[in-house]
PDB file with SEQRES, HELIX, SHEET and CRYST1 records, atoms N, CA, C and O in Angstrom:
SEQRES   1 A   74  UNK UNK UNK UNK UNK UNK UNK UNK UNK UNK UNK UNK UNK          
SEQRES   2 A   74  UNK UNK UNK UNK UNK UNK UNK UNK UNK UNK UNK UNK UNK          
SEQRES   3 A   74  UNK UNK UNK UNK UNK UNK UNK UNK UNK UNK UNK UNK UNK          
SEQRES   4 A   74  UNK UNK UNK UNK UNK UNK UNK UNK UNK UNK UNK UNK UNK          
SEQRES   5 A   74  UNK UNK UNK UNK UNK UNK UNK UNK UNK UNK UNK UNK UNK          
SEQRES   6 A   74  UNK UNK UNK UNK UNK UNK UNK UNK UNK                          
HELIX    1 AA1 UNK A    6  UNK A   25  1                                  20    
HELIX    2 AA2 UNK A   41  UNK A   68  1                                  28    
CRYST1    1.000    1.000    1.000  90.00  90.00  90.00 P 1           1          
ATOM      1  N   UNK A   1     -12.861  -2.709  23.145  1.00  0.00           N  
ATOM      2  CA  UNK A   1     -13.040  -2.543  21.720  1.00  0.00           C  
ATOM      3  C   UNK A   1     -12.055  -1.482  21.226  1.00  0.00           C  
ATOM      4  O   UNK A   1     -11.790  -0.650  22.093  1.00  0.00           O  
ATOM      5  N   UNK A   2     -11.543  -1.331  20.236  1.00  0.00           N  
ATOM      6  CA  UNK A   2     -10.227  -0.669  19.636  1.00  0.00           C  
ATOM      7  C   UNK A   2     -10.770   0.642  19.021  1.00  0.00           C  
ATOM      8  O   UNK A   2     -11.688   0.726  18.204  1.00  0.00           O  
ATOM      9  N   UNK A   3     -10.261   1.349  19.395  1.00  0.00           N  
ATOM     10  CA  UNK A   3     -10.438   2.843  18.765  1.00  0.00           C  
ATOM     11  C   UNK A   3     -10.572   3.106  17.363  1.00  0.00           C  
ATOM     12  O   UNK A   3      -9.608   3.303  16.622  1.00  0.00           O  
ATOM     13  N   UNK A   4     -12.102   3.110  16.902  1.00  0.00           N  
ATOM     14  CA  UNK A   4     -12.223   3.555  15.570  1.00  0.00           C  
ATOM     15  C   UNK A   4     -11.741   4.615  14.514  1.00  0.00           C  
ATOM     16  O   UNK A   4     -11.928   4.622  13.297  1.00  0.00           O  
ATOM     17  N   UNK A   5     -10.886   5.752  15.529  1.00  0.00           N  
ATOM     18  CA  UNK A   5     -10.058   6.944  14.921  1.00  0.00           C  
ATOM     19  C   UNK A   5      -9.315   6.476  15.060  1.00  0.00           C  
ATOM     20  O   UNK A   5      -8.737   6.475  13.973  1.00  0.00           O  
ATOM     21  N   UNK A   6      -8.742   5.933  15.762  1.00  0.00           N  
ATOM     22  CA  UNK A   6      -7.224   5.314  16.219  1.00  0.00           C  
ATOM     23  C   UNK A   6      -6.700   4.830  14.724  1.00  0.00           C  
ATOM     24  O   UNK A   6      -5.919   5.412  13.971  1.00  0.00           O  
ATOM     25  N   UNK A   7      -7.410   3.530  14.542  1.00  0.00           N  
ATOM     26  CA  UNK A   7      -7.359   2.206  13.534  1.00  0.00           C  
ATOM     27  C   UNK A   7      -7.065   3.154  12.069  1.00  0.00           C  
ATOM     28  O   UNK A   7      -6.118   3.229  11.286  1.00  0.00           O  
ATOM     29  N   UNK A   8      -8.360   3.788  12.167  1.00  0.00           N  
ATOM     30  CA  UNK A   8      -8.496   4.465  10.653  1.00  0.00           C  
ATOM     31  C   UNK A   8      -6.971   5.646  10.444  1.00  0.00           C  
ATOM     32  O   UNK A   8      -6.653   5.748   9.260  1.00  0.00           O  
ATOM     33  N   UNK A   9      -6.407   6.171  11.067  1.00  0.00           N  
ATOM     34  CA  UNK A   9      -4.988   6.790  11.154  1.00  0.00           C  
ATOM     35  C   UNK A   9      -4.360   6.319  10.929  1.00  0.00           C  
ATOM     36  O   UNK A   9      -3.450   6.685  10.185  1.00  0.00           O  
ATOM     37  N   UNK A  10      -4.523   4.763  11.656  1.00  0.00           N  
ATOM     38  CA  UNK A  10      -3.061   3.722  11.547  1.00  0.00           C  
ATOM     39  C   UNK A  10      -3.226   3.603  10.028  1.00  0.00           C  
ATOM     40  O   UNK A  10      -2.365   4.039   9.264  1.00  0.00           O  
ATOM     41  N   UNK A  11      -4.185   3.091   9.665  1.00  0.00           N  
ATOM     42  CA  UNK A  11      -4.520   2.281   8.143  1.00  0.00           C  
ATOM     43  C   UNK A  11      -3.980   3.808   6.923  1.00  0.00           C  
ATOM     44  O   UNK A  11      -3.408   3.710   5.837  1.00  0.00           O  
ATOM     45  N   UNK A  12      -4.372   4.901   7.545  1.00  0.00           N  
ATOM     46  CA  UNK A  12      -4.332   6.397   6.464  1.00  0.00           C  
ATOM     47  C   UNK A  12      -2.295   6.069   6.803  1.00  0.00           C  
ATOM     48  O   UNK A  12      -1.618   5.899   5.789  1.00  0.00           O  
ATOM     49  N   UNK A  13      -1.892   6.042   7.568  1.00  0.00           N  
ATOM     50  CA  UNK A  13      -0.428   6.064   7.746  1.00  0.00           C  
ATOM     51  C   UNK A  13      -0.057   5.348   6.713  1.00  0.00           C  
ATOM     52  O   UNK A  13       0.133   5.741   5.562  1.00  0.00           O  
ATOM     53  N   UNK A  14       0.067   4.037   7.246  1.00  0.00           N  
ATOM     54  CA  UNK A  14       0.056   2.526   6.433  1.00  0.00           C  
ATOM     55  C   UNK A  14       0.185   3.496   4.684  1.00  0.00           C  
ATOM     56  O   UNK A  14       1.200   3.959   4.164  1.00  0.00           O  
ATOM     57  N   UNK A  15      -0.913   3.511   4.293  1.00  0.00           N  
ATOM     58  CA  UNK A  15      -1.430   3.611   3.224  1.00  0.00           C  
ATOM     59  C   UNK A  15       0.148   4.810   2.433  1.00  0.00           C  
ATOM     60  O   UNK A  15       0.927   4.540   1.520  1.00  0.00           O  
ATOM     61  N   UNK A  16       0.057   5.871   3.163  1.00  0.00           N  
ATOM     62  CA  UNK A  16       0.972   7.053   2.870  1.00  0.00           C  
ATOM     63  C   UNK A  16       2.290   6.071   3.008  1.00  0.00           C  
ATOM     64  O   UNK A  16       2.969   6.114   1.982  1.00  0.00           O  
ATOM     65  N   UNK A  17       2.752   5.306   3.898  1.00  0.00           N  
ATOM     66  CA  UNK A  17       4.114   5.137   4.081  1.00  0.00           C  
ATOM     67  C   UNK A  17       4.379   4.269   2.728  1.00  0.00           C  
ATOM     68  O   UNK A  17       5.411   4.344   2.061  1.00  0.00           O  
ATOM     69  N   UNK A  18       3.050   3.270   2.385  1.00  0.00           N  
ATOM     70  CA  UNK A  18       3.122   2.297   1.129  1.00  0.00           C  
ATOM     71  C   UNK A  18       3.390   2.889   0.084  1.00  0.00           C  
ATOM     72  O   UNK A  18       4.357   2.536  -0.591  1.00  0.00           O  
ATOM     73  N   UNK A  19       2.266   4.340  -0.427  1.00  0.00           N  
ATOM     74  CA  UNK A  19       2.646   5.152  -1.577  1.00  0.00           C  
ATOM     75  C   UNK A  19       3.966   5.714  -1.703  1.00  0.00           C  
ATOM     76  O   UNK A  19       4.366   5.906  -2.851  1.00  0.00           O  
ATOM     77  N   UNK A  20       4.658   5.991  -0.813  1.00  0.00           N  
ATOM     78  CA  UNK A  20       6.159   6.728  -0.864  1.00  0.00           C  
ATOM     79  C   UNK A  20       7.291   5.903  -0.928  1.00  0.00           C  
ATOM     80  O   UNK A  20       8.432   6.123  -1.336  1.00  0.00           O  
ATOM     81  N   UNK A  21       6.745   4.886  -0.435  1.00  0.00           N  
ATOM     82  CA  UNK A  21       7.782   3.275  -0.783  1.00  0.00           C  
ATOM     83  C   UNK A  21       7.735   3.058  -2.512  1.00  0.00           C  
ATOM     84  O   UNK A  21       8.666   3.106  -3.316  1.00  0.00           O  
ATOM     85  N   UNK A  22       6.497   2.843  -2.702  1.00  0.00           N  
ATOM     86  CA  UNK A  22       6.348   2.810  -4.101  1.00  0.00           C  
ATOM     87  C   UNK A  22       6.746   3.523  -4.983  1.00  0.00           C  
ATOM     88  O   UNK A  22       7.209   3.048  -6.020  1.00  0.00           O  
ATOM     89  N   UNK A  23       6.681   4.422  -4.829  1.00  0.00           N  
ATOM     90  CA  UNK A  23       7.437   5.954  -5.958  1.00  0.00           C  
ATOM     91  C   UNK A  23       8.396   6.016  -5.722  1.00  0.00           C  
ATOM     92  O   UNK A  23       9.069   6.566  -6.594  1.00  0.00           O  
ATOM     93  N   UNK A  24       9.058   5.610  -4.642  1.00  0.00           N  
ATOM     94  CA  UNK A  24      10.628   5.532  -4.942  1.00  0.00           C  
ATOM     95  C   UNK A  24      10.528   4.390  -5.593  1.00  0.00           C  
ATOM     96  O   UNK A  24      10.533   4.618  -6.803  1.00  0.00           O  
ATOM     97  N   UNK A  25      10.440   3.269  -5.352  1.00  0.00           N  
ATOM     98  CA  UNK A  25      10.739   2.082  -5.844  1.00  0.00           C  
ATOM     99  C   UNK A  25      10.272   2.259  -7.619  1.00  0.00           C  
ATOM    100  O   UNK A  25      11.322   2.093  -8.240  1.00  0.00           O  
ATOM    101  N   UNK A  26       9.539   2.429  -8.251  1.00  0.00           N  
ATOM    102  CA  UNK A  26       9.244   2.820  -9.541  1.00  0.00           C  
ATOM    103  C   UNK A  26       9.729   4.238  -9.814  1.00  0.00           C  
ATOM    104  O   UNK A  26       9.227   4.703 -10.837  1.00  0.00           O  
ATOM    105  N   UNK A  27      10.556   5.037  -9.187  1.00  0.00           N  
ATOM    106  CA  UNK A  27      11.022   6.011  -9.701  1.00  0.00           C  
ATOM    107  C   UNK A  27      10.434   7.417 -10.086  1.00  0.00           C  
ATOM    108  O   UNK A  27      10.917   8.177 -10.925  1.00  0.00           O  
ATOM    109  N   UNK A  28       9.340   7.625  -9.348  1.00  0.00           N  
ATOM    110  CA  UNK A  28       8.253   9.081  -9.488  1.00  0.00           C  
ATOM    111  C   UNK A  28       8.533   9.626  -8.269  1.00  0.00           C  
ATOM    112  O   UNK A  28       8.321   9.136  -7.160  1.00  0.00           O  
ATOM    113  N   UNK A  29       9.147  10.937  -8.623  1.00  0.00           N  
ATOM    114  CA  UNK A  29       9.364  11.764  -7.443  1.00  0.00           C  
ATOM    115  C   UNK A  29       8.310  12.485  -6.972  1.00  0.00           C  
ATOM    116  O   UNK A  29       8.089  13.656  -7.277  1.00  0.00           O  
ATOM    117  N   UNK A  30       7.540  11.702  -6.108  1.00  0.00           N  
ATOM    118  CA  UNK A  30       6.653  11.755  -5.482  1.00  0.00           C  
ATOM    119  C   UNK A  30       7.047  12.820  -4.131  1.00  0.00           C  
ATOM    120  O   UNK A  30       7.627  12.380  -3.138  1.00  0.00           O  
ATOM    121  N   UNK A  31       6.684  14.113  -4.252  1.00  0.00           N  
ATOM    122  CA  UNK A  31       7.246  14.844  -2.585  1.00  0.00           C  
ATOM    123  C   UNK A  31       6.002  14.509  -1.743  1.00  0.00           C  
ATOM    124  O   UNK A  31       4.811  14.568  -2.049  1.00  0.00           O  
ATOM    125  N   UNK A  32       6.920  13.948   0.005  1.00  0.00           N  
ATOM    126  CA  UNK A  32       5.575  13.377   0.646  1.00  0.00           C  
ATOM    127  C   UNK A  32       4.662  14.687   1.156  1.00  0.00           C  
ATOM    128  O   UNK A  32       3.489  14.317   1.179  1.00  0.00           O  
ATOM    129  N   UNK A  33       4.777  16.047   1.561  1.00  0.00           N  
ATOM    130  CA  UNK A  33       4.468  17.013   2.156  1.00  0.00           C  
ATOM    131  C   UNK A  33       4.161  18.222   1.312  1.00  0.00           C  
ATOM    132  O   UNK A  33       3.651  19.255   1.746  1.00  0.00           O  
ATOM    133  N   UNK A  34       4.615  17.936  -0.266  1.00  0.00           N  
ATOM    134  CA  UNK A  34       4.558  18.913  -1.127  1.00  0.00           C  
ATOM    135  C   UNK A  34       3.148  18.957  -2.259  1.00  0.00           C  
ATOM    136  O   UNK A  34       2.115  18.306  -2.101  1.00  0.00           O  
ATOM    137  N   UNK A  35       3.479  20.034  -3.561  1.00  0.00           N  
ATOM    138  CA  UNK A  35       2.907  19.888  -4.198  1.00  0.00           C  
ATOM    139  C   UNK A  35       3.635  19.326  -5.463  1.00  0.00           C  
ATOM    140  O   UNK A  35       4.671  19.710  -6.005  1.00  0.00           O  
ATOM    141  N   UNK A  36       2.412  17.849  -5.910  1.00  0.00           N  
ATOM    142  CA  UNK A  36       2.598  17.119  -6.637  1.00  0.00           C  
ATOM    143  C   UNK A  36       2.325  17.592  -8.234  1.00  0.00           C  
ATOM    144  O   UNK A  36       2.598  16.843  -9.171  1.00  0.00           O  
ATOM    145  N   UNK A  37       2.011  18.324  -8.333  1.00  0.00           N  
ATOM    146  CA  UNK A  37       0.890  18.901  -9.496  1.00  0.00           C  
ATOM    147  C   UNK A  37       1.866  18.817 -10.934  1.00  0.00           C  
ATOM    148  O   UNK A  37       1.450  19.136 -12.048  1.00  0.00           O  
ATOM    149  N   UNK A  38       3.238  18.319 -10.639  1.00  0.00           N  
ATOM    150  CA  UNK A  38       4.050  18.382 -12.118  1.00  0.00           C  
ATOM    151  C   UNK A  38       4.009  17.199 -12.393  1.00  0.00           C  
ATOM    152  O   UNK A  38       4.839  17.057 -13.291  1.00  0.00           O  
ATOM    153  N   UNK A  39       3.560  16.267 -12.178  1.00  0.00           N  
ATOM    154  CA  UNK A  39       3.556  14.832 -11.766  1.00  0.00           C  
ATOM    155  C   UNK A  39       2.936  14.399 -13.278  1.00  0.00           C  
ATOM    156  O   UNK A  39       2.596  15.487 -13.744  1.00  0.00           O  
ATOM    157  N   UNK A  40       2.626  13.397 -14.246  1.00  0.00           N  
ATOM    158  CA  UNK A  40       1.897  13.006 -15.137  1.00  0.00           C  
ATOM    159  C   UNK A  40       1.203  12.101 -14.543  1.00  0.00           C  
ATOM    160  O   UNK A  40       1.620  11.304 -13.703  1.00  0.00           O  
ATOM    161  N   UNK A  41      -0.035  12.211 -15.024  1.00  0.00           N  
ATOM    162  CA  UNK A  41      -1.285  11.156 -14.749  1.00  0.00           C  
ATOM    163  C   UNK A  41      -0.490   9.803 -15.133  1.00  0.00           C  
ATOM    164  O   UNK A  41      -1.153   8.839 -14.749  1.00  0.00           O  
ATOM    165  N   UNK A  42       0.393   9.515 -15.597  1.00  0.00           N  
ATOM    166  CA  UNK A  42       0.904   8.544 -15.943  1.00  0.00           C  
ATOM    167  C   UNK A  42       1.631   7.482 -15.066  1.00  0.00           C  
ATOM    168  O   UNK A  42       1.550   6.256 -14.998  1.00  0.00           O  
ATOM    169  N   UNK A  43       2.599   8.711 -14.225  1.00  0.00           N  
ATOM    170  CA  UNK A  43       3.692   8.449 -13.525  1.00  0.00           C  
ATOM    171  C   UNK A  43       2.700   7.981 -12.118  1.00  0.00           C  
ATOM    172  O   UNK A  43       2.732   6.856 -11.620  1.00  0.00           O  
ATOM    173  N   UNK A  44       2.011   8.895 -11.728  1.00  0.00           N  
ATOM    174  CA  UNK A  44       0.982   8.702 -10.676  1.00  0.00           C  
ATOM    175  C   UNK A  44      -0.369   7.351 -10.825  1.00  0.00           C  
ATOM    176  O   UNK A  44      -0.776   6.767  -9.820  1.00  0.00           O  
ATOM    177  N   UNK A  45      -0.727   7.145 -11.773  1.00  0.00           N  
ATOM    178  CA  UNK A  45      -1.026   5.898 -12.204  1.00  0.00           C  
ATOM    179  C   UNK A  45      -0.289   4.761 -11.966  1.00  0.00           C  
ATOM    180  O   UNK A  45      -0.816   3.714 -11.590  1.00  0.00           O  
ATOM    181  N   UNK A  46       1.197   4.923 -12.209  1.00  0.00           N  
ATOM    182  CA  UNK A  46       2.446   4.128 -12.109  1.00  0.00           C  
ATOM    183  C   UNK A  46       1.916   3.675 -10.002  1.00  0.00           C  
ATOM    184  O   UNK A  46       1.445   2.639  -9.531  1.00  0.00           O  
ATOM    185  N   UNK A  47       2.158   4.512  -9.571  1.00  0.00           N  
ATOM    186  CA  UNK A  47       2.274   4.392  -8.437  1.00  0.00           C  
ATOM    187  C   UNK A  47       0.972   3.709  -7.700  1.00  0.00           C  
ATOM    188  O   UNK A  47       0.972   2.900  -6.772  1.00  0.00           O  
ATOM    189  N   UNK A  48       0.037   4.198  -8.296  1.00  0.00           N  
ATOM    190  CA  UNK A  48      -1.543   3.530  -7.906  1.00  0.00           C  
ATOM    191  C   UNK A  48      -1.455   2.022  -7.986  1.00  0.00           C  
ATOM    192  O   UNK A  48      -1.614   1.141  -7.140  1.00  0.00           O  
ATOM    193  N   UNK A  49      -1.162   2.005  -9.233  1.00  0.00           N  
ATOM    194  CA  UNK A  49      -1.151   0.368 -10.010  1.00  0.00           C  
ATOM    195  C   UNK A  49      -0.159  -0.533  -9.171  1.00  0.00           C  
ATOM    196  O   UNK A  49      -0.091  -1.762  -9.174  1.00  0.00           O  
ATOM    197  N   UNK A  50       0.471   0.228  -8.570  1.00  0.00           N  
ATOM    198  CA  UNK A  50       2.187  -0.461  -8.359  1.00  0.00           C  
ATOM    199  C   UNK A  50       1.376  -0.835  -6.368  1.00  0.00           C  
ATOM    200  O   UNK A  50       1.994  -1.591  -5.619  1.00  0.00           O  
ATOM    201  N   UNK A  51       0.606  -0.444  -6.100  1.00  0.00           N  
ATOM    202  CA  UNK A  51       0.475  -0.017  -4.854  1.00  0.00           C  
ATOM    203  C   UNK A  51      -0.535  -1.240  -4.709  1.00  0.00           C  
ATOM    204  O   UNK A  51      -0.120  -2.188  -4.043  1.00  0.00           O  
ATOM    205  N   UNK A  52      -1.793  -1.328  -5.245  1.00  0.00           N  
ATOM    206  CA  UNK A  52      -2.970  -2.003  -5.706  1.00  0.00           C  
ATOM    207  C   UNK A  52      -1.914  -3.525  -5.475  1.00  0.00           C  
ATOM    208  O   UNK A  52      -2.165  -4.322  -4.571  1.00  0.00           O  
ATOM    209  N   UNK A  53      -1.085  -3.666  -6.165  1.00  0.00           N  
ATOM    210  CA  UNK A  53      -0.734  -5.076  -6.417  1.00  0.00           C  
ATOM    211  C   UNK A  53       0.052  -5.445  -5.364  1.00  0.00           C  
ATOM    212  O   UNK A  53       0.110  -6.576  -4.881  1.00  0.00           O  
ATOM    213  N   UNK A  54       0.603  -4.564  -5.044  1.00  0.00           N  
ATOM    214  CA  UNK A  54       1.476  -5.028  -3.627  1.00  0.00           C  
ATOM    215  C   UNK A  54       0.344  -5.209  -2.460  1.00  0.00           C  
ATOM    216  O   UNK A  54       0.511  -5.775  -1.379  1.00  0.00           O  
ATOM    217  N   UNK A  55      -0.633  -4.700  -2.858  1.00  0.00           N  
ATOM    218  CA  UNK A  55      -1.755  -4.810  -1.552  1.00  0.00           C  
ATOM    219  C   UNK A  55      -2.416  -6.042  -1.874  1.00  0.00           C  
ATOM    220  O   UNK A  55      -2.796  -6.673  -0.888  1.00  0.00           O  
ATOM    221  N   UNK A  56      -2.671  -6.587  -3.078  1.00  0.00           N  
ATOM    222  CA  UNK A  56      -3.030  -7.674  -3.123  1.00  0.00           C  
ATOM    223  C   UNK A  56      -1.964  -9.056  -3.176  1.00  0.00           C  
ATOM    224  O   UNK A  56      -2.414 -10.202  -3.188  1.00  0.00           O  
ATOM    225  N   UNK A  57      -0.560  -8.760  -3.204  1.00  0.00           N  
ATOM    226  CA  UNK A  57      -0.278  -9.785  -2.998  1.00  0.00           C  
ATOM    227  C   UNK A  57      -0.231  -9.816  -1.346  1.00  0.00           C  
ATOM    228  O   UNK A  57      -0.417 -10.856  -0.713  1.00  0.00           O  
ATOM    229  N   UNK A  58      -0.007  -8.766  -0.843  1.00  0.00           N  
ATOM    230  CA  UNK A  58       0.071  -9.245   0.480  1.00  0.00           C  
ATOM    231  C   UNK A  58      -1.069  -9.846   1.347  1.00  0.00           C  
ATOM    232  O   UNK A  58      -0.953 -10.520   2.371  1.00  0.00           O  
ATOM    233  N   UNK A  59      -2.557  -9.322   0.496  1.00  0.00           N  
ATOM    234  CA  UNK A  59      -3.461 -10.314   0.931  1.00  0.00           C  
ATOM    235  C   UNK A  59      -3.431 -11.557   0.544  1.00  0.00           C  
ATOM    236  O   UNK A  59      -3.734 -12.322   1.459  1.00  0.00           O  
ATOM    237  N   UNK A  60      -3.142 -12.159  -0.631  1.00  0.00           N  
ATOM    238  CA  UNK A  60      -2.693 -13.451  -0.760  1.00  0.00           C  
ATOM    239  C   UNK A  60      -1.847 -14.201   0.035  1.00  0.00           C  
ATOM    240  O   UNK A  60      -2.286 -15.249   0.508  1.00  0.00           O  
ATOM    241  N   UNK A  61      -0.422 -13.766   0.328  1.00  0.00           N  
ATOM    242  CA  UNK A  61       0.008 -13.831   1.548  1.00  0.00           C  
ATOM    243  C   UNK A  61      -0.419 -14.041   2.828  1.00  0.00           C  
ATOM    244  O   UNK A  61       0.067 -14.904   3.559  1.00  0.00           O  
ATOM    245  N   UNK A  62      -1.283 -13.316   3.131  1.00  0.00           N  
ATOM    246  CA  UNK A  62      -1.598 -13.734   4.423  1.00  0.00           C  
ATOM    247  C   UNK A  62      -2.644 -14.791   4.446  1.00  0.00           C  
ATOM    248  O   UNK A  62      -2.543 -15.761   5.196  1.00  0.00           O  
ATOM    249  N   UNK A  63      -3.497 -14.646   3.757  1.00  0.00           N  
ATOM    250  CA  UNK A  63      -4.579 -15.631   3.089  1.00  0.00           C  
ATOM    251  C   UNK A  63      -3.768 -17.107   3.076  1.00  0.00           C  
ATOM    252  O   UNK A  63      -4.405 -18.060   3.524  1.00  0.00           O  
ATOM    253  N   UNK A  64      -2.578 -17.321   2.653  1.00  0.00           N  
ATOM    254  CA  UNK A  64      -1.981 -18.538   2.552  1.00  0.00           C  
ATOM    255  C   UNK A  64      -1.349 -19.002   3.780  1.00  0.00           C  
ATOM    256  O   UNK A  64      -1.319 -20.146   4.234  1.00  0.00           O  
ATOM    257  N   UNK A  65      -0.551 -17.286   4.518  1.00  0.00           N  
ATOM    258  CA  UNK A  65      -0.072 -17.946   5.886  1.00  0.00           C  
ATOM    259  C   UNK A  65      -1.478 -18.458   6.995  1.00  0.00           C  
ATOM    260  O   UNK A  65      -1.235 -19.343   7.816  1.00  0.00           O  
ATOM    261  N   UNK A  66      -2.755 -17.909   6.946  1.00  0.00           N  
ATOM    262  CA  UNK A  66      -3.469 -18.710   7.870  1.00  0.00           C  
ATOM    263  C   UNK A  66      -4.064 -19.460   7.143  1.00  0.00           C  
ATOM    264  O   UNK A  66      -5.152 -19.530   7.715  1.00  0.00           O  
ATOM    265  N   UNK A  67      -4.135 -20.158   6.170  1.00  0.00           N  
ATOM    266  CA  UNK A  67      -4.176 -21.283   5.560  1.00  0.00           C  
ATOM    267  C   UNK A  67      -3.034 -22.548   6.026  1.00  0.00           C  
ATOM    268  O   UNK A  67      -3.146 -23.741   6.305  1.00  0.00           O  
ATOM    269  N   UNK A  68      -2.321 -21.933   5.971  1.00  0.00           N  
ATOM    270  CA  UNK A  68      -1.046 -23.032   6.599  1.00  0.00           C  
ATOM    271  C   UNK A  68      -1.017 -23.120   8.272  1.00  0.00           C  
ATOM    272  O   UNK A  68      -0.482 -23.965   8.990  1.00  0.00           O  
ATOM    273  N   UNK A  69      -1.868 -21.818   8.653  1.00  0.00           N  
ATOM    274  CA  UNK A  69      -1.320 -22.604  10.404  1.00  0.00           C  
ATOM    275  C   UNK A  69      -2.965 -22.934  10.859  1.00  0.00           C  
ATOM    276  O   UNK A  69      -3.092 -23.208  12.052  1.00  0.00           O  
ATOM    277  N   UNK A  70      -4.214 -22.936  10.045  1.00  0.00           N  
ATOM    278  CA  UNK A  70      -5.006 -23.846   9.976  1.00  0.00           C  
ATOM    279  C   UNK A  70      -5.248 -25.235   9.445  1.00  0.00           C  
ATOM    280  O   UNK A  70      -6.337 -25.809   9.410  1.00  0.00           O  
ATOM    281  N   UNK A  71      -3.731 -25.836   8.910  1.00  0.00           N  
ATOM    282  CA  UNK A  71      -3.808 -26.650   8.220  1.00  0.00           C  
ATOM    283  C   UNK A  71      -4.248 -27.412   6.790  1.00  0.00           C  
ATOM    284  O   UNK A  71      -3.873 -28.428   6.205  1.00  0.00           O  
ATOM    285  N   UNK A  72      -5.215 -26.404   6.555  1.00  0.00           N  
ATOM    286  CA  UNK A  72      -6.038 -26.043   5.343  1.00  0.00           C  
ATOM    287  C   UNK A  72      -5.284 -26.057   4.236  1.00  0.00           C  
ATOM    288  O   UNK A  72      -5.922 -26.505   3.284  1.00  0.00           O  
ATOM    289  N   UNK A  73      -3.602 -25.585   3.832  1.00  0.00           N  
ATOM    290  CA  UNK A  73      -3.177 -25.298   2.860  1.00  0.00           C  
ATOM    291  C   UNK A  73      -3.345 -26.660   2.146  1.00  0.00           C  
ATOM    292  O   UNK A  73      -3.529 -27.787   2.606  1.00  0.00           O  
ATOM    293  N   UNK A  74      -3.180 -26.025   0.378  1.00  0.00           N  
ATOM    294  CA  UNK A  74      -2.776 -27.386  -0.606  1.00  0.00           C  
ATOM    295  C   UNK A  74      -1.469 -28.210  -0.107  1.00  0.00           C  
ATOM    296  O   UNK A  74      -1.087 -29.199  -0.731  1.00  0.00           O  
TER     297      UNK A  74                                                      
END                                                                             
């Protein structure tokens, strides 16, 4: 059975490497180790929102790739 601290690190990583992808990619200088505190609720919203959707398309994504190698797809 797989290490329940293990998993939950991987997923907290995951999560951090996604947010810092994102703020560059939308343009909020996001520091990964620093303090954020000049930041606008706005810009940081930017990044939430931006993050949320990339997480859901990639569940769609995968949702469709084992749809297709169950045969199942439309």
């Amino acid at each position: 059975m797989p290490d329940r601290e293990s998993d939950a690190s991987q997923r907290e990583e995951a999560m951090e490497d996604l947010k810092l992808e994102v703020a560059d990619d939308v343009d909020v200088p996001l520091e990964e180790d620093g303090d954020n505190g000049d930041l606008t609720a706005r810009q940081l919203g930017k990044v939430g929102g931006n993050m949320v959707k990339r997480l859901v398309q990639r569940g769609e994504q995968a949702l469709a790739d084992d749809a297709a190698e169950d045969g199942t797809a439309d």
